[in-house]
N, C-alpha and C positions, 0 to 999 in steps of 0.2 A: 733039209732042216726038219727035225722032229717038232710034232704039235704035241706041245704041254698041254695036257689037259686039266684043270683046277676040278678040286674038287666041289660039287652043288653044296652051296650054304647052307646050312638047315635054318628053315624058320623058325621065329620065336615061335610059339604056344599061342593061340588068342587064350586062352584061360588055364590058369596054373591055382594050383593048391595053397592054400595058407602057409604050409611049411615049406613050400618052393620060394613064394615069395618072401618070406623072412629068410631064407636062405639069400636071395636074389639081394635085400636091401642090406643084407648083417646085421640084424636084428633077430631078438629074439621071438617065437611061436606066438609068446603073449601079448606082444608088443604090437605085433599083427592083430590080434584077437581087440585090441583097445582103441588101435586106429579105424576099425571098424566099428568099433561101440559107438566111438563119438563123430561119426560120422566123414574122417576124412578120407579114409577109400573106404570103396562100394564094393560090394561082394553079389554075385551072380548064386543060387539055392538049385544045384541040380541033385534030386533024390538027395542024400543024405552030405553030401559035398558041399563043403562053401568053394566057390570060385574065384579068383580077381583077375580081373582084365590087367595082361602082361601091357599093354599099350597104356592104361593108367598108374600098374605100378614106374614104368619110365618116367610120365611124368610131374609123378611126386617124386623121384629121386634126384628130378632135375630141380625141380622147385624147389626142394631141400637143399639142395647146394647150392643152390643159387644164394641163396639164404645166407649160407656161411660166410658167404666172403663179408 
């Protein structure tokens, strides 16, 4: 019997780009740039990079859904 081998999962990101994450939420660049203004995600400042923690965008998207029903 042959062994299936699976291919290794790639990890998320710990930190992804403003326009990943609007990509990530379906939303748009600015809409990112506002949820940051007003304080509802956090941005990490590396050299000229905004950052956001892939682990906090998850769970504003779950919060947000949560929301809708």
């Amino acid at each position: 019997m042959p062994h299936e081998r699976s291919l290794p999962r790639q990890a998320a990101p710990l930190l992804i780009s403003e326009a990943e994450a609007a990509r990530l939420l379906g939303v748009s660049l600015r809409t990112i740039q506002k949820l940051l203004l007003t304080g509802r995600l956090k941005s990490k400042h590396i050299g000229r990079r905004t950052l956001l923690r892939h682990a906090e965008l998850v769970a504003f998207a779950s919060a947000r859904e949560g929301g809708r029903r």
